[in-house]
N, C-alpha and C positions, 0 to 999 in steps of 0.2 A: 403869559403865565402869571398867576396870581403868586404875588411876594405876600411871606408868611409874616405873622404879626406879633413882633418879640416884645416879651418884657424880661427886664433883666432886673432880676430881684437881690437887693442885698440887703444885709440884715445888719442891724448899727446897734453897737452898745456903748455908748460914754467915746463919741467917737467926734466930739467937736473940732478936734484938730485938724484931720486929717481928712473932713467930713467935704467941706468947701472943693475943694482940690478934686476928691472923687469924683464929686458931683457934677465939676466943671471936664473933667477928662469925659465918663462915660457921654455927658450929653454932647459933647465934641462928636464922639463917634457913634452913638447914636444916630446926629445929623448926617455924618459922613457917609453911614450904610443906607439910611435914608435916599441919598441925594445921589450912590451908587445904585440904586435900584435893587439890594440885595433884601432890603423888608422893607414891611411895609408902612404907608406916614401913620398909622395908629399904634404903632411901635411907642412902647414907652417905658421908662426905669421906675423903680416902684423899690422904695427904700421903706423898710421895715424898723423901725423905731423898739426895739425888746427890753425897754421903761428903764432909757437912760436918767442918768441923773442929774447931767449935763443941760447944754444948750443944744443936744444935738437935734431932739423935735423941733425948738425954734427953725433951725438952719433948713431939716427939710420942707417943713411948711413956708417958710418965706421965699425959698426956692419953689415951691409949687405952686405957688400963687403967679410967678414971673412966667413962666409955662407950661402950657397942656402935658409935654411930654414928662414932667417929673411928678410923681407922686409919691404920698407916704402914706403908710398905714400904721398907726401907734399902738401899741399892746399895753391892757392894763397894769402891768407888771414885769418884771424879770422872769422871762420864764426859760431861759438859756438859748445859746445859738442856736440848735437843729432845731428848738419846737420854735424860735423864730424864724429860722427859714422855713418851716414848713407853713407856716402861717401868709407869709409870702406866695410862695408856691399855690397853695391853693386858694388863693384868693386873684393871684396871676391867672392862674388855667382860664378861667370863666372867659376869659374877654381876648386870648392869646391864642395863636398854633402852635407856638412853641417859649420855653420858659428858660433863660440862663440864669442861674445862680453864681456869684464871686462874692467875695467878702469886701466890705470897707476900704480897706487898708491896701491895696493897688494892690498888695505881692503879686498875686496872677497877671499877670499878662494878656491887657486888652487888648493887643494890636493884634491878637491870634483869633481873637470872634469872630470876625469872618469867616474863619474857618469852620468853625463851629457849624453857623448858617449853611453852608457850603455843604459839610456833609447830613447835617435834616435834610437838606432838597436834594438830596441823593438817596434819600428814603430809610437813613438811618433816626433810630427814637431817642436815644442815649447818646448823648457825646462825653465822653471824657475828658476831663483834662489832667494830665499828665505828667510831672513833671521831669525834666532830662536827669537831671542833677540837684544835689543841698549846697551846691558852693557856701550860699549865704546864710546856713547856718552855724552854731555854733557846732562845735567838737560832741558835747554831749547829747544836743537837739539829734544832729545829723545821726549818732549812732545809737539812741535810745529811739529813735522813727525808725532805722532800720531794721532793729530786733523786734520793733513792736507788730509792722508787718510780717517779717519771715514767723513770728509767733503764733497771730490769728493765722497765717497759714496752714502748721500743724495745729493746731487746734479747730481743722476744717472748716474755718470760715471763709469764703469767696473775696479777696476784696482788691481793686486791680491797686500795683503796687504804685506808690508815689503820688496817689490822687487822695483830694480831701474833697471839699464841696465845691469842687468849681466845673460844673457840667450842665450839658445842656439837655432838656428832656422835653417829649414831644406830650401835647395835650393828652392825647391816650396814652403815654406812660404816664404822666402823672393823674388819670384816673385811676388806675391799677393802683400807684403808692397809696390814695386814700383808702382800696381792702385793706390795709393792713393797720388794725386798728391797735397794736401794743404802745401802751406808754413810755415804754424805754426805745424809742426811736432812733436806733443807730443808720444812720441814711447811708451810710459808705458800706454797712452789707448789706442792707435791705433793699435798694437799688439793682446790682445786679440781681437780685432776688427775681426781679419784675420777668426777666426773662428778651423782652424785646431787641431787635436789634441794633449793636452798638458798636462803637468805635470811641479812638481815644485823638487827644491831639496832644502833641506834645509844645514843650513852651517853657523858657526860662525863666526863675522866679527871681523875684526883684527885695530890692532890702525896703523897708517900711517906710514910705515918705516920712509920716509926722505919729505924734503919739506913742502909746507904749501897748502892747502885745496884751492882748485879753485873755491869753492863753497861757499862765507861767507853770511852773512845773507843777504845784498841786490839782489843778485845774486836767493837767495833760495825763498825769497817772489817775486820775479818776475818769477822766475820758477813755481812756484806756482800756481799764480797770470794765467801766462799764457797756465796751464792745465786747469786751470776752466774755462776760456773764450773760448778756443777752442773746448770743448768738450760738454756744457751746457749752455743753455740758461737761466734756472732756476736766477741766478741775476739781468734780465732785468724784472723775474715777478715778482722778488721779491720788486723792486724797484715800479715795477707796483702796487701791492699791497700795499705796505706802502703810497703812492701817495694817493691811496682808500680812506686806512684808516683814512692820516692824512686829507683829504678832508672831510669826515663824520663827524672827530671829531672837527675840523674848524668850521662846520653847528652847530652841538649841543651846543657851544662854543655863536658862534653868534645867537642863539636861548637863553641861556640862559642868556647874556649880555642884548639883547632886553628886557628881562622878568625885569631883572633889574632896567633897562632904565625907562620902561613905570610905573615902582612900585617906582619909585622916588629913589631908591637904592644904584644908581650907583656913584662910584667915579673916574673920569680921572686917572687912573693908565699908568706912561711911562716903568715902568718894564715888566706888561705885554702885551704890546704893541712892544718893542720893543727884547722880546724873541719871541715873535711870528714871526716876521719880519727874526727875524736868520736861529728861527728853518725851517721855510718856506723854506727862501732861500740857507742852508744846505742840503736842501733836495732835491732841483733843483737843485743846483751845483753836487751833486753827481750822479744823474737821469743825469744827461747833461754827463760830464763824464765815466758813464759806457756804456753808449749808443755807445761814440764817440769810447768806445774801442773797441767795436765791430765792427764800421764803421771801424777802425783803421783797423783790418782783414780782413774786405772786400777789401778794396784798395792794402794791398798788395799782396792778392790773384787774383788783376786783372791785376797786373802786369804781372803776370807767369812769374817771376825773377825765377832762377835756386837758389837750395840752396848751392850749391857750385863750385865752380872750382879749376879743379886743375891743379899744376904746371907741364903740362905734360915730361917738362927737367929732371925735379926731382924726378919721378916714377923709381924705380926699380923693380915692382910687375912684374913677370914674363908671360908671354902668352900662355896658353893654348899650349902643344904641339899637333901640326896636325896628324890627323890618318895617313896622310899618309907619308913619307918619313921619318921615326922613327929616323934611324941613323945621316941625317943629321941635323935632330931638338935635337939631344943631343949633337952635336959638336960647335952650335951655342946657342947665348946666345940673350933670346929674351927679349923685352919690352912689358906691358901690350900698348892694341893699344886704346888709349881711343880719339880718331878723334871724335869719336862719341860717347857721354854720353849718360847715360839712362836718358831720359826725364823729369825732374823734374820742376813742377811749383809751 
């Protein structure tokens, strides 16, 4: 049986710390599934470079020059995680059968990949990765991640609970993710989106060898922020609805101030008069607002801006070698050819 051909793609931003250590674990085990006959020796890690500021490009090119199996691909610029991993991703598929993704920073747990493998050659597309537990988060991570899924939940988004990017997908799933050409790429709903068959593996997360967290809380409410807007409309009716509501209870309000009025009752009140005027207008400011952020999505999706570029001097991802002339494509040393990107709008 022919063993399938992994690249395990991780995506690095200002990650020189922590960068060494990764690079020395995954190619350990790399060799290790290698040498267990679980994939196969054109198996390789392919570290995505999303235009640190660092020495982190240094680190992977000087590692990729000491072995065939590590490569990097560097991006002209900061264009954030997911369109760095996607950039990954589909520059991986070309030359791969199947493509894992993990982040930098160990938290996942590599000694579970195997497993991963294990279930592709059982004919699943999608693997998840899973986590058991937040032991090693803080108080607030742990419980602001767990409302933020049970949320996208009601608010009908697909997303399996406790997984971020660390999964594995089969060359024809990740055909399928290049249809979908939106510029707000949220990969943890768009994924299940693809439909193919999948499974999850579960795995304990680990505290961060070295460095500091790319992700602090600005970062995370905007992450956030911008899964619910892309995938759910549900907050524009919600807005719609409260709008309803507070318009109903404005009438009732002015029905019963009239009733007042004409009963000789009433007293010139500036308090509530002038919380009514707030609450009003809190509540058009915010209806203004979530609207505009959704216009906000529309305009940059009518751009069809590419969600990345990359530094094609800087690629050392290797080229598919050609079927035909075997011997002189192992004496030569080739460059991924990316003249022509996969289409992304």
């Amino acid at each position: 049986m022919k063993q399938p051909i992994l690249t395990i793609v991780v995506p690095c931003y200002n990650e020189e710390e922590v960068l060494p250590i990764t690079i020395e674990s995954l190619h350990l085990l790399l060799k290790r599934m290698i040498a267990e006959d679980l994939i196969s020796k054109e198996s390789k890690l392919l570290f995505v470079d999303d235009g640190s500021k660092d020495q982190t490009w240094s680190i992977i090119h000087k590692e990729s020059v000491k072995s065939e199996q590590i490569r990097g691909l560097k991006l002209s610029r900061n264009v954030g995680h997911q369109n760095a991993l996607l950039a990954g991703l589909f520059t991986a598929k070309e030359s791969s059968d199947c493509v894992l993704s993990i982040d930098a920073d160990l938290q996942d747990d590599i000694t579970v990949i195997p497993r991963f493998i294990e279930k592709f050659s059982n004919g699943y597309d999608i693997v998840y990765g899973v986590r058991k537990k937040r032991d090693c988060d803080t108080f607030f991570k742990r419980h602001t991640a767990e409302f933020f899924y049970k949320f996208m939940s009601k608010m009908g988004v697909n997303l399996i609970y406790n997984h971020a990017d660390f999964r594995l997908m089969s060359k024809r799933a990740l055909s399928e993710l290049e249809n979908f050409k939106e510029v707000n790429m949220f990969l943890r709903g768009v994924v299940p989106l693809i439909g193919f068959k999948s499974t999850s593996v579960y795995y304990d997360r680990k505290e961060r060898l070295a460095g500091e967290t790319k992700y602090p809380l600005k970062k995370m409410l905007y992450f956030a922020f911008d899964g619910i807007t892309s995938f759910s409309v549900t907050p524009i009716r919600f807005v719609l609805l409260t709008g309803l509501i507070s318009f109903f209870v404005s009438l009732l309000f002015g029905v019963y101030f009239l009733t007042l009025k004409m009963t000789g009752n009433t007293e010139t009140g500036w308090t509530s008069l002038i919380t009514s005027i707030w609450l009003i207008g809190g509540l058009q400011l915010i209806g203004i607002g979530l609207i505009g952020e959704y216009i906000g999505k529309i305009y940059k999706e009518s751009k069809r801006r590419p969600k990345f570029i990359v530094d094609i001097d800087s690629i050392t991802f290797p080229k598919p070698l050609p079927l035909k002339n075997t011997q002189r494509a192992k004496d030569e040393s080739y460059n991924l050819n990316l003249r022509k990107l996969p289409e992304t709008n």
